[in-house]
C-alpha positions in Angstrom: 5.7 1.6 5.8 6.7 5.1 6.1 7.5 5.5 10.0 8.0 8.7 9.9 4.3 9.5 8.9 3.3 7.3 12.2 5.4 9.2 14.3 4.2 12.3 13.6 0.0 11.7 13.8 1.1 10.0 16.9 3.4 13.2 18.1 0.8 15.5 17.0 -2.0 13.7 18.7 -0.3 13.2 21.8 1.3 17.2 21.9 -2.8 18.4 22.5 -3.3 15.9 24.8 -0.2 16.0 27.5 -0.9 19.8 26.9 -4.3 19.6 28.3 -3.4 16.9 30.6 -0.2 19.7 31.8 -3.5 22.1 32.0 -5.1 20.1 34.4 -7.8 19.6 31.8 -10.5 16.6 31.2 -9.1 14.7 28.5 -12.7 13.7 28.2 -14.0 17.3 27.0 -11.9 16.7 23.9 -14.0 13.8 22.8 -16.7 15.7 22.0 -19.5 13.8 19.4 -21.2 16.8 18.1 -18.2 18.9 17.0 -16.1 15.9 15.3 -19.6 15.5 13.1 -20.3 19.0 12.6 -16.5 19.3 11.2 -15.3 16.9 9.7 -19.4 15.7 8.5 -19.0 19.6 6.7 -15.2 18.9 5.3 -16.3 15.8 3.5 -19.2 17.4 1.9 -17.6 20.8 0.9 -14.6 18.5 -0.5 -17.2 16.0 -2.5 -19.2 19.2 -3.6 -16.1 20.6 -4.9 -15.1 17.6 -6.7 -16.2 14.8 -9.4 -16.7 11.4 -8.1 -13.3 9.8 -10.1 -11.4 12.9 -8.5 -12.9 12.3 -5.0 -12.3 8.1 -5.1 -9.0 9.1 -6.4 -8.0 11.5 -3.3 -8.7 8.6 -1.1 -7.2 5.7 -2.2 -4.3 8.2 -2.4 -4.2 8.8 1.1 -2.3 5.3 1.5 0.3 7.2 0.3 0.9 8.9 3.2 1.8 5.7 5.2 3.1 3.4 2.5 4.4 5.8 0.0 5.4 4.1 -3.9 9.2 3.7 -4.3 10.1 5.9 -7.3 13.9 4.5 -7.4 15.3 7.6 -10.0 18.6 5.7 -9.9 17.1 2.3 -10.6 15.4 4.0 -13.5 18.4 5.6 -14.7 20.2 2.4 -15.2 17.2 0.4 -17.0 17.5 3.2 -19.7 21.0 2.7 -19.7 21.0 -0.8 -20.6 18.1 -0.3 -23.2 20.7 2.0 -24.8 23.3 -0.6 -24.8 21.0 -3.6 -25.8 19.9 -1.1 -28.9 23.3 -0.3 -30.0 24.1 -4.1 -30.0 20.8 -5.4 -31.7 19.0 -2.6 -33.1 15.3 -1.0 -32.0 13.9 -4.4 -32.3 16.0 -6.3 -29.4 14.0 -4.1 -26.9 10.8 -5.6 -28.0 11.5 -8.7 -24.7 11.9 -6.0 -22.6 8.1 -4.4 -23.4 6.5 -7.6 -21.8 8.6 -6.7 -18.4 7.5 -3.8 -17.6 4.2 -3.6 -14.9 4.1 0.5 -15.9 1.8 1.1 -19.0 3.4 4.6 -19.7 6.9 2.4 -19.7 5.0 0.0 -22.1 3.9 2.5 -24.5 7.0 4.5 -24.1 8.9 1.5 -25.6 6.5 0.4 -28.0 6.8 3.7 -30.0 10.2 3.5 -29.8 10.0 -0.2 -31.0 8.1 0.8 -33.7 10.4 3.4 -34.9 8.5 6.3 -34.4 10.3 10.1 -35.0 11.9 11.5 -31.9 10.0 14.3 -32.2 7.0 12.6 -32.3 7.7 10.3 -29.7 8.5 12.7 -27.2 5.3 15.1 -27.8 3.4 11.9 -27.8 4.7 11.0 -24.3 4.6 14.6 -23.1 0.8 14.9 -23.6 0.5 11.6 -21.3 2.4 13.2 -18.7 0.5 16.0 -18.6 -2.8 14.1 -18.9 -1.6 12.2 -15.9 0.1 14.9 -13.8 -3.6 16.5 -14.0 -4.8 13.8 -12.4 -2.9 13.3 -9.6 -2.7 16.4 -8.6 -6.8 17.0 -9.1 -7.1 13.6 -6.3 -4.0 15.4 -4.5 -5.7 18.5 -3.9 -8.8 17.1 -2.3 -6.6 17.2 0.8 -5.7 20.5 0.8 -9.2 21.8 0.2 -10.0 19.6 3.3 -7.6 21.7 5.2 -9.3 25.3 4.1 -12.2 24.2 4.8 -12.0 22.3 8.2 -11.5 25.9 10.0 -14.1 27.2 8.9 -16.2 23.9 9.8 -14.8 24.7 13.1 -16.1 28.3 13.6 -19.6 26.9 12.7 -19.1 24.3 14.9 -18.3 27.0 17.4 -21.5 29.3 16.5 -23.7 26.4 16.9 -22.9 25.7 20.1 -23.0 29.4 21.1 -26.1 29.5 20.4 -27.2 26.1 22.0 -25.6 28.0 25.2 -28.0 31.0 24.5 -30.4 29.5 24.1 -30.3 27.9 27.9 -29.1 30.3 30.0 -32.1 29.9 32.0 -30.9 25.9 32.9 -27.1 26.5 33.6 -26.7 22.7 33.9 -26.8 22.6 29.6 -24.5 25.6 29.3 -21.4 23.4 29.7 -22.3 21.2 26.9 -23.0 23.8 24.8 -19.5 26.0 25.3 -17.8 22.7 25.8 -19.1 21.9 21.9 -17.6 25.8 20.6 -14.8 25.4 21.9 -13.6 21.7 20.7 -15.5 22.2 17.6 -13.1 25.1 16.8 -9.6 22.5 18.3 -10.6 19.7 15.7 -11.3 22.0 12.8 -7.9 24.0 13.5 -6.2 21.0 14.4 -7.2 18.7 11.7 -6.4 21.2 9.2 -2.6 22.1 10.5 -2.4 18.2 12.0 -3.3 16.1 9.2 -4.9 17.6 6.0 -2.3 20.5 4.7 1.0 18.0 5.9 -1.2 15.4 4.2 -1.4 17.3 1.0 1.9 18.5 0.8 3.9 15.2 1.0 1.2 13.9 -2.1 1.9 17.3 -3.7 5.9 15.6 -3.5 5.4 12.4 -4.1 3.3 13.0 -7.0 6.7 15.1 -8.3 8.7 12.2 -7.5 6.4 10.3 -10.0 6.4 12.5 -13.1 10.2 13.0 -12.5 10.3 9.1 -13.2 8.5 9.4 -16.0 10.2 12.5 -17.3 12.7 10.6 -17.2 11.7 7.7 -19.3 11.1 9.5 -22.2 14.3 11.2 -22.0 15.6 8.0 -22.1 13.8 6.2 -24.7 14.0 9.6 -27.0 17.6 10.2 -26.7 18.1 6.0 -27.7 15.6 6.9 -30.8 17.7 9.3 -31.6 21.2 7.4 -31.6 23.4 8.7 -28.8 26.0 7.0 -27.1 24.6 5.5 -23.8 27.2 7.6 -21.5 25.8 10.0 -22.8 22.6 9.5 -22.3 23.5 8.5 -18.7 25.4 11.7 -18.2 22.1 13.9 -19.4 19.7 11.5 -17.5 21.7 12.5 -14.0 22.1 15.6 -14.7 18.1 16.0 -15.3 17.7 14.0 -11.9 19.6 16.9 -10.2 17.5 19.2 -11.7 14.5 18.0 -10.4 15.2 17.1 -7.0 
């Protein structure tokens, strides 16, 4: 569980309401119905208008992400490569063939497998390269769904706002409906804003990250397994692997 995530939809949630409590506000005119529909009803459509079903699913199951992220152990990585290196120099290509059936990841899998089946260096790493890039399209496609849920939650929130303007025009022969209706405007306008700088963008951006993480793991693997295809001494290949980690972070 990534605490830190907690901590801050709890922070940011309680920062709006000790400020209006500080104001001498109503905590209950912030629960407002009407405006959480109007705005966040009109995000989720604009988002699933924007998108294809696979990308859409794929933006939400991502959203765990935010409170249990993947652990993408670089260094971990770093030293599995190392001792495929080793295990080929002692027993040839073929000795890493017991090592294919351990491996949960199927770009790991295939990864080895070419290099099991002594495909060219060259060819294994464009190959692999294509896959990445395949795959980095993808999770940044379901990624993205978040940030386009934080441009268009403002704007969700001005309509919100208009709607209830004209609710309170609309009445201002009974003044006993024109507090609903500016009541409406006005926390229509807080949950779009808030949403949006609360939740959607600082959601999107630590996916944007940890979806770096993961093609940096990957990267890394076929670093790895090309540089072993191609016969170099495992320091070596250690040495280069670090040195790409350093790069990249």
């Amino acid at each position: 569980m990534d605490k830190i995530s907690l901590i801050a939809v709890v922070l940011g949630l309680s920062a709006i309401v000790v400020g209006q409590a500080i104001e001498g506000g109503n905590l209950g005119s912030l629960l407002q119905l009407t405006a959480f529909m109007i705005v966040i009803g009109g995000t989720t459509s604009a988002v699933m208008l924007q998108s294809t079903p696979k990308q859409f699913v794929a933006g939400l199951r991502m959203l765990r992400w935010v409170f249990r992220p993947p652990n993408f152990d670089h260094e971990k990585m770093i030293r599995e490569v190392v001792s495929w290196s080793q295990a080929s120099r002692k027993g040839g290509l073929l000795s890493l063939e017991g090592v294919i059936g351990q491996q949960r990841d199927p770009f790991i899998r295939k990864a080895l497998q070419m290099l099991v089946d002594g495909t060219e260096p060259d060819t294994l790493r464009a190959v692999m390269e294509v896959e990445i890039s395949m795959f980095e399209h993808a999770r940044k496609q379901a990624a993205r769904i978040w940030e386009s849920a934080g441009g268009y939650s403002p704007t969700m929130g001005i309509l919100g706002a208009v709607l209830g303007l004209i609710h309170v025009m609309e009445n201002l022969s009974d003044p006993s409906k024109l507090g609903g209706g500016i009541a409406v405007a006005f926390v229509a306008t807080v949950y779009g804003v808030g949403s949006a700088n609360l939740f959607f963008l600082p959601m999107a951006n630590k996916l944007k990250h940890l979806v770096a993480s993961e093609l940096a793991m990957k990267e890394l693997v076929v670093e790895g397994v090309v540089a072993i295809a191609n016969g170099e001494n495992p320091r070596i290949i250690e040495s280069r692997l670090r040195g790409y980690l350093a790069m990249h972070e």
